[in-house]
DRENDO-1510 file (C-alpha; in Angstrom, 1 decimal, always signed):
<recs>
REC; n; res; u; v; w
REC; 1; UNK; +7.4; -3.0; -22.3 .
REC; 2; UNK; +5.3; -1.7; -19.5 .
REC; 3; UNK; +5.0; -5.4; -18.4 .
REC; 4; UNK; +8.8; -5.6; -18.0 .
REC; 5; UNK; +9.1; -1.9; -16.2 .
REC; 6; UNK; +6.5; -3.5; -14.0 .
REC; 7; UNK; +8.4; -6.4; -13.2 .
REC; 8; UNK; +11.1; -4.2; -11.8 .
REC; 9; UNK; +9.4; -1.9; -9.6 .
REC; 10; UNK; +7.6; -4.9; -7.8 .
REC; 11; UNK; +10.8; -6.5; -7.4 .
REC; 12; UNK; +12.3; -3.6; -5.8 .
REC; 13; UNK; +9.1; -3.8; -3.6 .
REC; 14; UNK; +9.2; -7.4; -2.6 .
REC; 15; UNK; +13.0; -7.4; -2.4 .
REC; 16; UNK; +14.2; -4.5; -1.9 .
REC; 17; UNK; +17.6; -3.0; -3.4 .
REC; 18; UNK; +19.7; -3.8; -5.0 .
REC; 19; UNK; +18.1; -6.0; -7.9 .
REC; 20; UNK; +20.6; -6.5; -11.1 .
REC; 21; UNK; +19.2; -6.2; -14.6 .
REC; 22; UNK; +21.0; -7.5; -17.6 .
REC; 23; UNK; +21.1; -4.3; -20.1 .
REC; 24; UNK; +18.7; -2.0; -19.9 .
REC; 25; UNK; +15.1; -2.8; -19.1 .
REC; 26; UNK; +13.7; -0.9; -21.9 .
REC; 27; UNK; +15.4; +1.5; -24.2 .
REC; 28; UNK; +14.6; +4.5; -22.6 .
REC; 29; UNK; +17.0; +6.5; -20.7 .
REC; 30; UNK; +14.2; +8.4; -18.1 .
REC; 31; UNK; +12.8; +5.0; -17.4 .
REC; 32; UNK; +16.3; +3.9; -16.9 .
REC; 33; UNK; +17.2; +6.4; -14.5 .
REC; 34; UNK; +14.0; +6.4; -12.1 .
REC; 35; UNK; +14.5; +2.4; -11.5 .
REC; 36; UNK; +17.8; +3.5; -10.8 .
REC; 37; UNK; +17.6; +6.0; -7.9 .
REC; 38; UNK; +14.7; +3.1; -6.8 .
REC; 39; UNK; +17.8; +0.7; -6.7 .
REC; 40; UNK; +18.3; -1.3; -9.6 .
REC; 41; UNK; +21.6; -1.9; -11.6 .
REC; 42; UNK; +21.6; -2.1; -14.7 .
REC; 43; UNK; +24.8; -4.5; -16.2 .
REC; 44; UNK; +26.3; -5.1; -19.2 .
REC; 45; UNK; +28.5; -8.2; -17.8 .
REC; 46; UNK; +26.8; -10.9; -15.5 .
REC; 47; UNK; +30.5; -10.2; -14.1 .
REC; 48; UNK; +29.3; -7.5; -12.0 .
REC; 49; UNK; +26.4; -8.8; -10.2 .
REC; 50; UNK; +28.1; -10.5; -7.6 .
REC; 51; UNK; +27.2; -14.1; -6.9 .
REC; 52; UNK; +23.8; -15.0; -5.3 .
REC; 53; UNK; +22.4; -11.7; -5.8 .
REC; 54; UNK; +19.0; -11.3; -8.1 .
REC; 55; UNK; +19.3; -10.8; -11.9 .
REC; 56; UNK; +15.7; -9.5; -13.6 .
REC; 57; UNK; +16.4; -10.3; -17.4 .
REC; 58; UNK; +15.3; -7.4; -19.9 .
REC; 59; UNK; +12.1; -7.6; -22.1 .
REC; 60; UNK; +14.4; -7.8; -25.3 .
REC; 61; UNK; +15.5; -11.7; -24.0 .
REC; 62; UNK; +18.9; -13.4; -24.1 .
REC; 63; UNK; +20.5; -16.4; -25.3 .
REC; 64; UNK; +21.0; -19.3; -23.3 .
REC; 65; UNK; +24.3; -19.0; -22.8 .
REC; 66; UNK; +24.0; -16.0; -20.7 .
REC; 67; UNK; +21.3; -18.0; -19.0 .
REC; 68; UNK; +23.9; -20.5; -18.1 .
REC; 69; UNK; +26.5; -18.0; -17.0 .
REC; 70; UNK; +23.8; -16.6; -14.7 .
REC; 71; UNK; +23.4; -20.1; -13.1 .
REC; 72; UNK; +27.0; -20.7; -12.8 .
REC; 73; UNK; +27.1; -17.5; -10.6 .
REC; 74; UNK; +24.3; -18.8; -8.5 .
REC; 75; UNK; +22.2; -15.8; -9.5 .
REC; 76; UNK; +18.5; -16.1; -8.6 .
REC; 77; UNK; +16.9; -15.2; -12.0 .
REC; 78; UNK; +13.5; -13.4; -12.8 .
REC; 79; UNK; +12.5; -13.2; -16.7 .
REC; 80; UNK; +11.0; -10.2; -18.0 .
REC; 81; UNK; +11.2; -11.3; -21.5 .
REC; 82; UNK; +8.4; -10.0; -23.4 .
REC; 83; UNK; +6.3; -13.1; -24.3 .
REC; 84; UNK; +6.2; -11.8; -28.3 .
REC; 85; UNK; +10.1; -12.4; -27.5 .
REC; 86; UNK; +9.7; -15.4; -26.6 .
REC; 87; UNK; +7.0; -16.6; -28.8 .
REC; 88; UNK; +10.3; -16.1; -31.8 .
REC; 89; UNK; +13.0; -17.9; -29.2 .
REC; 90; UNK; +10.2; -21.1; -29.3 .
REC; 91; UNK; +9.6; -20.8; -33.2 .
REC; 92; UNK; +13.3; -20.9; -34.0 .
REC; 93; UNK; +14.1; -24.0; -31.5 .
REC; 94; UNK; +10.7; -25.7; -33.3 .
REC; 95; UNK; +11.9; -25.1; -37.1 .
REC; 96; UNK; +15.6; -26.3; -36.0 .
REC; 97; UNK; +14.3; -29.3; -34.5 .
REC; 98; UNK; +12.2; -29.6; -37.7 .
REC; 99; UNK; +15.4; -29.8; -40.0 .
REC; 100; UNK; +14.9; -26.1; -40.9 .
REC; 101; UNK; +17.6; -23.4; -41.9 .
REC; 102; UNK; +16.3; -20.1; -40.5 .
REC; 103; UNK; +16.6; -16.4; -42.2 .
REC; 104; UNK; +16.5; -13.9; -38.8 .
REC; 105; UNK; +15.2; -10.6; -40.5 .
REC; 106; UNK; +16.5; -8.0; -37.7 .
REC; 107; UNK; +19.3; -5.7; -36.6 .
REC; 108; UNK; +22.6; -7.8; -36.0 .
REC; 109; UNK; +23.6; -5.5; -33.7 .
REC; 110; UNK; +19.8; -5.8; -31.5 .
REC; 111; UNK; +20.1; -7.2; -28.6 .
REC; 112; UNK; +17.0; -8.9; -28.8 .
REC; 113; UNK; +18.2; -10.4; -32.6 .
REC; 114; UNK; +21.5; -11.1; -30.3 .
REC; 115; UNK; +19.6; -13.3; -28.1 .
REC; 116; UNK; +17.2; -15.1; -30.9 .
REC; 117; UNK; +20.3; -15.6; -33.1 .
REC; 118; UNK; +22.0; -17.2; -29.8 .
REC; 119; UNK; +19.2; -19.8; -29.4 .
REC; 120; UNK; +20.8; -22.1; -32.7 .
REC; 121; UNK; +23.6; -19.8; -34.1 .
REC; 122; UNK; +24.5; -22.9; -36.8 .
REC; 123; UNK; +20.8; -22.5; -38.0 .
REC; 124; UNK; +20.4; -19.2; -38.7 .
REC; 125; UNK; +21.4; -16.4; -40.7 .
REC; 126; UNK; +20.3; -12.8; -39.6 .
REC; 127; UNK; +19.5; -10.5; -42.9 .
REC; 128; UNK; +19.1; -6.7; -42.3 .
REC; 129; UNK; +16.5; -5.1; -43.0 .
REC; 130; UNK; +17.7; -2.7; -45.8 .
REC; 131; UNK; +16.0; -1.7; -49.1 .
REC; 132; UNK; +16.6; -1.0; -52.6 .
REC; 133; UNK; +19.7; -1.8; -54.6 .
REC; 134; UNK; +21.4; -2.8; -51.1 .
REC; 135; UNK; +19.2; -5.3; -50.5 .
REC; 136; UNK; +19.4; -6.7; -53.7 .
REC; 137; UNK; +23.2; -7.1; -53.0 .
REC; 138; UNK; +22.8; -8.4; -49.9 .
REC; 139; UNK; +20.1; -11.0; -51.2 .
REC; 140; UNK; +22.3; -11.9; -53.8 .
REC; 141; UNK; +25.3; -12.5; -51.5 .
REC; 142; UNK; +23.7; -15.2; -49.3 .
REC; 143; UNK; +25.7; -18.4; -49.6 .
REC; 144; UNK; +23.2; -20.9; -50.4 .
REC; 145; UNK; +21.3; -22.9; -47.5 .
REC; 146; UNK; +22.1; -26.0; -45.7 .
REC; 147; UNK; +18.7; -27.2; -47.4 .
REC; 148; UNK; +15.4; -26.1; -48.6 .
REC; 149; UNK; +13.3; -26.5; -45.8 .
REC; 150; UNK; +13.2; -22.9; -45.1 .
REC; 151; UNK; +11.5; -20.6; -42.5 .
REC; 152; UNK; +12.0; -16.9; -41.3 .
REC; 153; UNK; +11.4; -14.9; -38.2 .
REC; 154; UNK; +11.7; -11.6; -37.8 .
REC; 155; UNK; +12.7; -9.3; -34.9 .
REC; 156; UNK; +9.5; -7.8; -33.0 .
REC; 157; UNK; +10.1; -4.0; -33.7 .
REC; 158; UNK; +11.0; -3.6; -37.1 .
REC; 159; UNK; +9.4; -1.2; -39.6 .
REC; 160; UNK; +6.3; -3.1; -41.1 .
REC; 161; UNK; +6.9; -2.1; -45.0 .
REC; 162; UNK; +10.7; -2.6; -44.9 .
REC; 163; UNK; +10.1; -6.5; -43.1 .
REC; 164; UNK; +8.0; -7.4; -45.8 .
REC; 165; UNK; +10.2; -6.2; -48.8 .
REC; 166; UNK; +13.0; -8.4; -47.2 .
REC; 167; UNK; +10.7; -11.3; -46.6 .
REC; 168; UNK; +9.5; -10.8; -50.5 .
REC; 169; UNK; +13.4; -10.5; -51.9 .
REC; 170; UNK; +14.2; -13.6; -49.7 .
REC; 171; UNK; +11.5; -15.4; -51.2 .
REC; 172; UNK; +12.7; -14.7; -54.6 .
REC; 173; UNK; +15.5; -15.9; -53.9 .
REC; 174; UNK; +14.4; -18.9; -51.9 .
REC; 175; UNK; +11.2; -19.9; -53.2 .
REC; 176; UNK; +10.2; -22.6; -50.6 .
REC; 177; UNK; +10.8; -20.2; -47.7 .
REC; 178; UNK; +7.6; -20.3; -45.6 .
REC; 179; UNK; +6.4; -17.5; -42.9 .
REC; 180; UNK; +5.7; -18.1; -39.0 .
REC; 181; UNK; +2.3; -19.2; -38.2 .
REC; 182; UNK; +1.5; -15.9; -36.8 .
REC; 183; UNK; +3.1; -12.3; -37.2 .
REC; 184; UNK; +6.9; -11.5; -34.8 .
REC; 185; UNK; +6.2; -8.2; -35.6 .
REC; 186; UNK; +5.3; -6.7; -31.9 .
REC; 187; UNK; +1.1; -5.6; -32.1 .
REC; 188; UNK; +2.0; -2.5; -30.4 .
REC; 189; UNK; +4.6; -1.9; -33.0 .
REC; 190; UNK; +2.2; -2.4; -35.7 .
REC; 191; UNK; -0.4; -0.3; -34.2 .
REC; 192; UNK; +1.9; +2.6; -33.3 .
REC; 193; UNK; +3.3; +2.5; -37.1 .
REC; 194; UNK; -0.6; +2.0; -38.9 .
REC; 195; UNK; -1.7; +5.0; -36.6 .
REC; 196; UNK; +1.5; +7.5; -38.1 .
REC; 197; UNK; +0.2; +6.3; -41.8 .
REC; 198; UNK; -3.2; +6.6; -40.2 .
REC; 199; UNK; -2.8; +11.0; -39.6 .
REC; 200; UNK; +0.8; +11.5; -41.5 .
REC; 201; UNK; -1.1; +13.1; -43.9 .
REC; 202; UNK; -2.8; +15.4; -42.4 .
REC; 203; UNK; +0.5; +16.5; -40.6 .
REC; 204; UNK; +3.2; +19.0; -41.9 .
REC; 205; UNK; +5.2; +17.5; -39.1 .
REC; 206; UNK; +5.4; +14.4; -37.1 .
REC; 207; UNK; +7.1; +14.6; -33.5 .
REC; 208; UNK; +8.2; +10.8; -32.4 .
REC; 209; UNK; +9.2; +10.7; -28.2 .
REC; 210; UNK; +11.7; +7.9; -27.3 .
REC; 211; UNK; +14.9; +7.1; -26.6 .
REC; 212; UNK; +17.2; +7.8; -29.5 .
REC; 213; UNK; +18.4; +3.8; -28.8 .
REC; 214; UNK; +15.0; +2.5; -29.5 .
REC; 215; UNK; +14.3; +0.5; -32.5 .
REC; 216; UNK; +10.0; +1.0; -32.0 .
REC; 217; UNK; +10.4; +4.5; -31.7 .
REC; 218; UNK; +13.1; +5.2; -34.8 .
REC; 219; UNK; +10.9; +2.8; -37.1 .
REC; 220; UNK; +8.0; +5.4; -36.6 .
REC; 221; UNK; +10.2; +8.1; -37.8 .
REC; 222; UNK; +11.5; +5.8; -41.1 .
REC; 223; UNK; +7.3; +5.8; -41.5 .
REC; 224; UNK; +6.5; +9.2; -40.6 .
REC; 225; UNK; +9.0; +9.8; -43.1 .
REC; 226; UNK; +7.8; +7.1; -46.2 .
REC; 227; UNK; +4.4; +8.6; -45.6 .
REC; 228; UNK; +6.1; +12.2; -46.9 .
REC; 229; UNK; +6.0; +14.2; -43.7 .
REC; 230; UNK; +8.9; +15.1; -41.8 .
REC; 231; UNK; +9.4; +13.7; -39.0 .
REC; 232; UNK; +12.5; +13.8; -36.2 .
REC; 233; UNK; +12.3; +11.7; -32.6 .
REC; 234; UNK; +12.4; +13.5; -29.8 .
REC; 235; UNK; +13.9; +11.8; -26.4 .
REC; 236; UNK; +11.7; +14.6; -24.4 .
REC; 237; UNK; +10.5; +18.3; -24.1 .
REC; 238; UNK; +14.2; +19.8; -23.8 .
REC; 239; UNK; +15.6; +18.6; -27.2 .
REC; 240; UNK; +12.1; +20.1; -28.7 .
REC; 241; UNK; +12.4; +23.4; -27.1 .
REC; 242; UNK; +15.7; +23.9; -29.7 .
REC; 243; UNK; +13.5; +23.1; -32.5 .
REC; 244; UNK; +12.2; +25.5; -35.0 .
REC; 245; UNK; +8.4; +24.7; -35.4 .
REC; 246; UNK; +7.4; +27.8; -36.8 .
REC; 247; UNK; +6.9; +27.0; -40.7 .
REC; 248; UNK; +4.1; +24.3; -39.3 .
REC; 249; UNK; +0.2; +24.8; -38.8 .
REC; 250; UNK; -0.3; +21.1; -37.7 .
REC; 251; UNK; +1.9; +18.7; -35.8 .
REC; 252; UNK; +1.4; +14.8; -35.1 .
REC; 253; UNK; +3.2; +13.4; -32.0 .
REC; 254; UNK; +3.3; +9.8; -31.2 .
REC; 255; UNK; +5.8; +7.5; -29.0 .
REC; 256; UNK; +7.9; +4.9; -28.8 .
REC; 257; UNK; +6.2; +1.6; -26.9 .
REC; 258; UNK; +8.5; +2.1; -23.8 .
REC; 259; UNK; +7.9; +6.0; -23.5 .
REC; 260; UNK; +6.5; +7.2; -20.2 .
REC; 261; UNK; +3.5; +9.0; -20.7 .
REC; 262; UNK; +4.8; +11.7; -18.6 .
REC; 263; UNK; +7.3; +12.8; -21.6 .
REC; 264; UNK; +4.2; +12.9; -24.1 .
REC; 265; UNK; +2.5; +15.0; -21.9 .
REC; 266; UNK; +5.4; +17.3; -21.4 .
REC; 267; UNK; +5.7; +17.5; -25.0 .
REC; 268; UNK; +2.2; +18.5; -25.4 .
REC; 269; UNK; +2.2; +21.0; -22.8 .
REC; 270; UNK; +5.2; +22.9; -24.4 .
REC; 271; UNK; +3.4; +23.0; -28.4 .
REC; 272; UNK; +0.3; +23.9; -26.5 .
REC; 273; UNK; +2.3; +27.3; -25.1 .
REC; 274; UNK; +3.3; +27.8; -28.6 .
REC; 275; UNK; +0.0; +28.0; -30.1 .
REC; 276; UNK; -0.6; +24.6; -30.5 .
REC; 277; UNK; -3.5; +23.6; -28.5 .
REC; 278; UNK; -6.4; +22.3; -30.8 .
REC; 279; UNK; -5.4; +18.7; -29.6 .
REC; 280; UNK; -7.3; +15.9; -31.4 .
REC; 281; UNK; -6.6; +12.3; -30.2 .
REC; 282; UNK; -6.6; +9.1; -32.9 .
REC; 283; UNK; -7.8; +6.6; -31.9 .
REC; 284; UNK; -6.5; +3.7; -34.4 .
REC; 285; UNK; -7.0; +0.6; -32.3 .
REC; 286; UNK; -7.4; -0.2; -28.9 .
REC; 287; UNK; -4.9; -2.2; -27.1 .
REC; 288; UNK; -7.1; -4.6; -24.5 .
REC; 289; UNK; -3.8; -7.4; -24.4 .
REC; 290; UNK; -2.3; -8.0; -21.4 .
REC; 291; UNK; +0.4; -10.5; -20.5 .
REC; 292; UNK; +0.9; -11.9; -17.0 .
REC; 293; UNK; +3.5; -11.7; -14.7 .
REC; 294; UNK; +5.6; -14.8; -14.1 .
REC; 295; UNK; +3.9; -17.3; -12.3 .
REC; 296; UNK; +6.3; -18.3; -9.6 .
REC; 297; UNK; +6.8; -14.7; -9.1 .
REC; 298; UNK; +3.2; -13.5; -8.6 .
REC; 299; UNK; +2.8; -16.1; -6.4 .
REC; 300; UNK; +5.7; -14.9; -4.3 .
REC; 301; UNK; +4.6; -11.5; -4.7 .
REC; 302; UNK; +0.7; -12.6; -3.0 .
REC; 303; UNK; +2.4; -14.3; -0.1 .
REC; 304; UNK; +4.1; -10.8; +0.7 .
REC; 305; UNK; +0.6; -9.6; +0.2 .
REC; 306; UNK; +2.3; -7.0; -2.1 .
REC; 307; UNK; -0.7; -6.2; -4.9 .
REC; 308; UNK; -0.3; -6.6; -8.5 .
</recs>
């Protein structure tokens, strides 16, 4: 996510406004509206970026059809997919050139499952990731594949515990269903929901920042939640400041993956006025990964001598 927030900011340097961005960068609205004052628009039709101009594609990915209506309009494309994005777009093209039928575990309505699903739409059926007797059904109600060379992917923010009891009730239905070589499931997602189980209970409450549109952020309140502690998300300090936190002695605040720090800290100021200021950090894992910037476009960006 910060990758892709990066992306846009040194566009806007090397560039300058206005720099089009299919959908929303990131899911989250403060993040949103600071690249907007800096000059970026944000679309949601290619329709409105008028032709020629530059079109930064969001870190959730697209399908290649938009890619091909962004060529048709002569738009000079950037790609700030994130690469564990990516990584699923190259796993489902691999498995349908393999013969495979593909189960896409994810939201239908995602805009990243939107843009995997749009890679071999004829391949691929999307299952939601649901539990319980509704999942059952909707198991149950899957028309029988194409054949039984089967694989599944899975989209990269998804609640750990619910993937895997879909991926379990698929394979119960579909015995020779295999898994990707390698987790979808984002490794800051993972981290972010093993640190909640990590401290939930030692927590009376858990307080989740993000946007109220992200799919990270409301999978650590679904945890938070399985964990038994109560738990609500938060887009930033002003929504908190209506909240009653008075029948709590200790409070567990964590964020989405595209969150500015700033809102954490804002958060954390505000439970510190209220008495809350023994503040003990967790430490679950630390994140040393780090994905490059595009390579034509760090190039470009050194012979402008702008640093990155």
């Amino acid at each position: 996510m910060d990758r892709a927030i990066k992306i846009v900011d040194l566009a806007l340097d090397a560039y300058g406004p206005p720099i089009y961005v299919n959908h929303e960068i990131v899911h989250n609205h403060h993040v949103v509206d600071r690249l907007s004052k800096r000059g970026a628009v944000f679309l949601q039709s290619l329709e409105d970026a008028p032709p020629g101009s530059r079109l930064i594609y969001s870190a959730h990915g697209v399908p290649p059809s938009l890619r091909e209506q962004a060529r048709a309009r002569n738009l000079i494309e950037l790609d700030a997919t994130c690469p564990l994005v990516t990584k699923v777009h190259l796993e489902a093209l691999k498995y349908v050139n393999q013969g495979c039928h593909i189960y896409l575990i994810g939201h239908a309505n995602h805009i990243e499952v939107e843009g995997t699903y749009g890679e071999a739409p004829d391949h691929i059926t999307i299952v939601e990731p649901e539990s319980g007797e509704t999942l059952e059904r909707t198991i149950a109600q899957l028309p029988d594949p194409p054949t039984d060379k089967l694989r599944y992917l899975t989209q990269t923010t998804l609640n750990v515990n619910e993937c895997y009891r879909v991926v379990d009730a698929l394979k119960k239905r579909f015995p020779t269903l295999k898994a990707p070589p390698t987790e979808d499931i984002c490794y800051a997602t993972t981290n972010r929901q093993d640190a909640v189980k990590g401290v939930a209970h030692k927590t009376d409450f858990f307080i989740v920042v993000g946007a109220n549109i992200s799919s990270n952020s409301k999978r650590l309140v679904e945890v938070a939640r399985e964990e038994g502690t109560p738990a609500e998300l938060f887009q930033g300090v002003e929504e908190l400041r209506g909240y009653n936190l008075s029948a709590y002695q200790t409070i567990g605040v964590t964020s989405g993956a595209s969150t500015p720090d700033l809102l954490v800290d804002e958060i954390l100021e505000y439970l510190a006025s209220l008495g809350f200021d023994d503040v003990r950090t967790y430490n679950h894992v630390e994140e040393t990964l780090e994905f490059n910037l595009p390579y034509e476009f760090r190039k470009e960006l050194e012979t402008k001598g702008i640093p990155v």
